[in-house]
N, C-alpha and C positions, 0 to 999 in steps of 0.2 A: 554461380550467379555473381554477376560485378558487384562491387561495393556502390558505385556508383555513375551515374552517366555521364557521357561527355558533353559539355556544355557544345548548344550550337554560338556559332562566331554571330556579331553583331555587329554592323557598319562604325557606330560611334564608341565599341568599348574603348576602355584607356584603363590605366595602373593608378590605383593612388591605395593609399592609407592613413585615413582620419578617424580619429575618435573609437579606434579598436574595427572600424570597419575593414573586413576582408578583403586582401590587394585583389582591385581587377572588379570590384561592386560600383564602384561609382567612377565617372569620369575625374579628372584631375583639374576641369577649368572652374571658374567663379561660380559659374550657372552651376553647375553640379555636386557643391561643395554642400557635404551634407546638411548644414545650419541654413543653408538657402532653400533647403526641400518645403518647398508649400503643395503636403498631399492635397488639401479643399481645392485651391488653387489649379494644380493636376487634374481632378476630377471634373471641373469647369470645362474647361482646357477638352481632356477625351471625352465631356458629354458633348461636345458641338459632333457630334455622328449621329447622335441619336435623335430623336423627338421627341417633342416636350413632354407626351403621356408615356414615354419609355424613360425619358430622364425620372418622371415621377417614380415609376413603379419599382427601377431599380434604387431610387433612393430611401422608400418607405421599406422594400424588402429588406433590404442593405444597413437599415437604422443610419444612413448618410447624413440625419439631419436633426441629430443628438436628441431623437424620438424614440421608444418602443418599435422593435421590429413589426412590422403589420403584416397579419395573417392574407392568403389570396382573398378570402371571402370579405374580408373587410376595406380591400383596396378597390373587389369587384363593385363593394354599395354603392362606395362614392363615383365608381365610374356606369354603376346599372348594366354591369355585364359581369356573364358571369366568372365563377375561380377560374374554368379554364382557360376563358379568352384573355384573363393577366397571366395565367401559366404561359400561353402563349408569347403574349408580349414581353412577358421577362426574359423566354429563351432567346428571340429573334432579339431583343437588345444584347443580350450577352453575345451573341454569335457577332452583333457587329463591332463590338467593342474585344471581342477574341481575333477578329482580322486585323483590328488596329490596333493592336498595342503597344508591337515591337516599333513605331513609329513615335511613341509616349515614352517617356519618363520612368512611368511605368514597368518597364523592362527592365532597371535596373534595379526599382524596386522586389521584381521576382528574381533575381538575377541573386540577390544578396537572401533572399527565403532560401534558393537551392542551395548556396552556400552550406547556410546555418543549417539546416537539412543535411547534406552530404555529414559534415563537419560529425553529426549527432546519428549516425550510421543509416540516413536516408529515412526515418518517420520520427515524426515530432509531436508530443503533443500540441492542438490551435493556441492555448493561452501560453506555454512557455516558448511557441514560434514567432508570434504576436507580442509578445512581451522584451523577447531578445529584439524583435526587428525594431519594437517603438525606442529601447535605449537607445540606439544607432544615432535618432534624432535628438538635436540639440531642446528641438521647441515641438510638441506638438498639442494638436486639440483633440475633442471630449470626440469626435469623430475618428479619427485620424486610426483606431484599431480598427473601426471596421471597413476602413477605405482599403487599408490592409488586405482585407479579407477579401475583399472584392476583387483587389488586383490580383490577389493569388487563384481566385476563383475563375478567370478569363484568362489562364495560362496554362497550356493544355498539357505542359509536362507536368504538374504540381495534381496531386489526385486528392480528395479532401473525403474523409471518413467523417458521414455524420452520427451523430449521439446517436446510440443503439441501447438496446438490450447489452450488449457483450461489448462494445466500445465506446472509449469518450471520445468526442471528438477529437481529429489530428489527420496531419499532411503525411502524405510521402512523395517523395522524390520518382520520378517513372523510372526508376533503376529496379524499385522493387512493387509488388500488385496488393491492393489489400488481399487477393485469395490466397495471398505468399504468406502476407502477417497474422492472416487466422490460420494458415498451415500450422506456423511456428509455436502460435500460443495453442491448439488444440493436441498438438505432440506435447507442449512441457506440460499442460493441465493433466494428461496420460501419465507423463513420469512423476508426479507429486501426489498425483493418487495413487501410484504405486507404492510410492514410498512411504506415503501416510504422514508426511511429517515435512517441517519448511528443509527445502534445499539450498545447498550454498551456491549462492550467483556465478562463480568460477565451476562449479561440478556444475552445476545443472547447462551450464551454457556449451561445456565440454561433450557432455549426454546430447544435446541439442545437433551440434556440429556432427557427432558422429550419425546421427540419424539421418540427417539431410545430407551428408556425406557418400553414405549407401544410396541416396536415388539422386547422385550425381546433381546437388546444386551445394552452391556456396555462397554461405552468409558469413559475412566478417561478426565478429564478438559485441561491437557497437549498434549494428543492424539487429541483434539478437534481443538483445539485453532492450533496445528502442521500442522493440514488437510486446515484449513484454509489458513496457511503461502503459501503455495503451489500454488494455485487456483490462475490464472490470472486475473478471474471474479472478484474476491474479494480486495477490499484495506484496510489495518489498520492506519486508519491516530488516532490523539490524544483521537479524544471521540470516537472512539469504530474501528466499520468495515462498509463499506458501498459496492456497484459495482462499478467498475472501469468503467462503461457507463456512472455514475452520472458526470457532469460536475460541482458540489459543492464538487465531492470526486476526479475527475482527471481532475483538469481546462485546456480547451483548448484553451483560448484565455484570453486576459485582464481582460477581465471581470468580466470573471470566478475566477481569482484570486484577482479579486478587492473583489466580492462580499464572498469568502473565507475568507479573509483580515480582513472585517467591521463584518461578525458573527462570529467568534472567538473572536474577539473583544468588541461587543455585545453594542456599544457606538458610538457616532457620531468623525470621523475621518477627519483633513484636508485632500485634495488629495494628497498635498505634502509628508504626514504620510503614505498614504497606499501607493506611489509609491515605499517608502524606505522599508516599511514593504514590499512588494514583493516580494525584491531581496532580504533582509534577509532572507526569509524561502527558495529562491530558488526552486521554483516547477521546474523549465528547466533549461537551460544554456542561454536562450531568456533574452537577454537586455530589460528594459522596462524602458522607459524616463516617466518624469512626464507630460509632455503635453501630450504624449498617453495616460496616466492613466488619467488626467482629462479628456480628450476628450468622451472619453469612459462615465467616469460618467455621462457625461454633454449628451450623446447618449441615452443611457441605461434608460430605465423607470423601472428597477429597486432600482435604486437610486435618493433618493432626499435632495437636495439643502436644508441645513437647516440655515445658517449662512455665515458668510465669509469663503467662502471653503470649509465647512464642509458639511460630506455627511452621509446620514443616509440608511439603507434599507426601503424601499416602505414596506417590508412584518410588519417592527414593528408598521404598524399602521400610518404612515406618510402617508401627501398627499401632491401631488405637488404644485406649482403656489410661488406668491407674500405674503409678507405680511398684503397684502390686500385682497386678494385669501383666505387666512388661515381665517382674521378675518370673511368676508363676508359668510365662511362656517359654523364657531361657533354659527354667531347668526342666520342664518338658521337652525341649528341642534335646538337652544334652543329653538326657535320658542317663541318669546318676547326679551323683553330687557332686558339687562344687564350692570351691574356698569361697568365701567371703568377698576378696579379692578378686577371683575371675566374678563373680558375679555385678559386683560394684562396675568394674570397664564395661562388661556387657550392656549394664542397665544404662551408662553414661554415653554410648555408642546409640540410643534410642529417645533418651532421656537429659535435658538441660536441667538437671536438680542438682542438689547438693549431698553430698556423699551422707551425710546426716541423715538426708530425706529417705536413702536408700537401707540404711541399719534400722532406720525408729519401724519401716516396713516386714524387715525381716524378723524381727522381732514381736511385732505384735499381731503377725498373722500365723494362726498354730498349723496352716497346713505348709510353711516355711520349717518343715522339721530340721534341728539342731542335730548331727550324727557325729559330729567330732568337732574337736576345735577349729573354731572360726569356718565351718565345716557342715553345706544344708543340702537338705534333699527334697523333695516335692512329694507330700502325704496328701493325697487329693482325699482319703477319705478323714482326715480333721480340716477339711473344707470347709466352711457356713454355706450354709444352703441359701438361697439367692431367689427373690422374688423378680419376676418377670416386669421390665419396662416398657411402655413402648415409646416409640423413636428411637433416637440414634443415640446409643452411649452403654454402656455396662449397665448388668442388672443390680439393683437395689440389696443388700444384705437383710436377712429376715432378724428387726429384733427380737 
């Protein structure tokens, strides 16, 4: 598959370079210097083809006339006919305003989209297409984005993806087909739900290439990563691309963003740290106080209590309970006894307390049996027997 397509030649092109714009986008005389570009002006100008109830209808569809876009049915009221006779009439003005364009102004206006298109591996999303093309201009008005869209819209190489279910709106360049960009993203949504987890943008795009590889087409790395931008399924957060269903890639609730928070993080965090880191990163416009954010922790059996305040993820190998909990599972794990010292690293390896916190434990729990200097063993039957809780946390000691 090319990168991209070859531009057709055009009687009046010429070479210039003003204002960051692309050599060979606009002519090089006074008339075509970009600060003289009057799009209303233009528009005037290529509506003398049309008729006056087609100049209407394209310009209420179009929002030409710094209005709300108007629906067919409400352009049909005012004219007492119905949506599809202005379906009609909007197409037949676009078709004659598509034979005349390369005779407009116009054409370099699309001239400089395919650029920025090519340039951004041939699909764009509409507002950062629209956005790059309006900086180009020195001066423009509260119209002038949608005049944009219009002239890209009556350029039959420029193919326009409207809002979907699975796309945001965005251009592509006729080098590539939407049925090509939903190929690309229905393969990597396949490999990310294989893998269960976000991909890094350079592997996943490497996976991509060799897919389309095997049924003999070729997408450049820019074109990949473009098809990607587009896709609602999809999100790019810092270490790669994940699904927007994953609630570790689009948190819906506290939680979600506590536990985003602490694996970025990859270290034990006060609550009070992750409530402030929340609203730093801003995933919503949602207020989050720090008692909900502790609350949550304190909920949540994905998180565990490792110190004063501090909260760890369950996935890195933590386990819940007391300092007494932690010890009484070490020496069950080792199954014999152990110094004092291996015990203390152990407990400190699970545990952010103070080595204090770890003796005054060993000592006043009798089934921490004492068998030699400095020197315990695990007596489950001098245990205290333990009354039943419910919810989440260790059971109760019977007094």
């Amino acid at each position: 598959m090319a990168d991209s397509a070859t531009n057709s030649q055009h009687p009046s092109d010429d070479t210039a370079n003003m204002s960051g714009v692309p050599n060979g986008a606009f002519g090089n005389s006074t008339s075509a210097n970009v600060a003289e570009f009057d799009l209303a002006k233009m528009v005037k100008e290529m509506f003398m083809v049309l008729t006056e109830k087609e100049q209407d209808v394209i310009t209420r569809r179009f929002s030409l006339n710094n209005q709300p876009k108007q629906t067919l049915e409400k352009i049909g009221e005012s004219f007492s006919v119905t949506r599809e006779r202005v379906r009609q009439i909007e197409n037949i003005a676009l078709s004659k305003l598509r034979r005349t364009i390369n005779n407009t102004k116009f054409y370099r206006i699309n001239k400089l989209a395919k650029e920025i298109t090519t340039q951004r591996g041939g699909i764009m999303l509409e507002e950062d297409l629209v956005s790059e093309m309006l900086s180009v201009f020195m001066k423009h008005g509260e119209a002038d984005a949608n005049i944009i869209r219009l002239s890209m819209v009556i350029d039959p190489e420029l193919v326009k993806q409207d809002k979907s279910d699975v796309f945001y709106p965005f251009w592509a360049y006729n080098s590539i087909t939407i049925t090509e960009v939903r190929q690309i993203n229905d393969a990597a949504i396949s490999l990310l739900k294989k893998r269960a987890d976000v991909f890094e943008e350079a592997k996943l795009i490497t996976e991509l290439k060799s897919i389309f590889s095997r049924k003999e087409e070729d997408f450049s790395d820019k074109c990949l990563v473009a098809a990607l931008t587009v896709d609602k399924r999809l999100k790019r957060v810092e270490s790669g691309w994940g699904l927007i269903e994953w609630r570790h890639i689009n948190p819906r609730s506290i939680r979600d963003k506590a536990y985003i928070v602490l694996k970025k993080a990859k270290k034990p965090l006060h609550f009070v740290d992750i409530a402030n880191k929340i609203s730093e990163v801003g995933f919503d416009r949602k207020v989050v106080t720090v008692q909900a954010v502790h609350n949550e922790l304190i909920r949540c059996e994905k998180f565990v209590l490792v110190g004063r305040g501090l909260y760890v993820l369950k996935e890195w190998g933590y386990k819940e309970g007391t300092v007494a909990d932690v010890i009484e599972d070490i020496l069950r794990d080792h199954d014999g006894p152990m110094t004092k010292q291996e015990i203390i690293e152990s407990v400190l390896k699970q545990r952010h307390v103070r080595i204090g916190t770890i003796s005054l434990n060993l000592q006043k729990n009798p089934h921490f049996a004492r068998v030699g200097r400095a020197v315990y063993d695990l007596d489950v039957n001098k245990k205290p027997k333990l009354k039943a809780k419910k919810g989440r946390g260790r059971a109760k000691k019977v007094s």
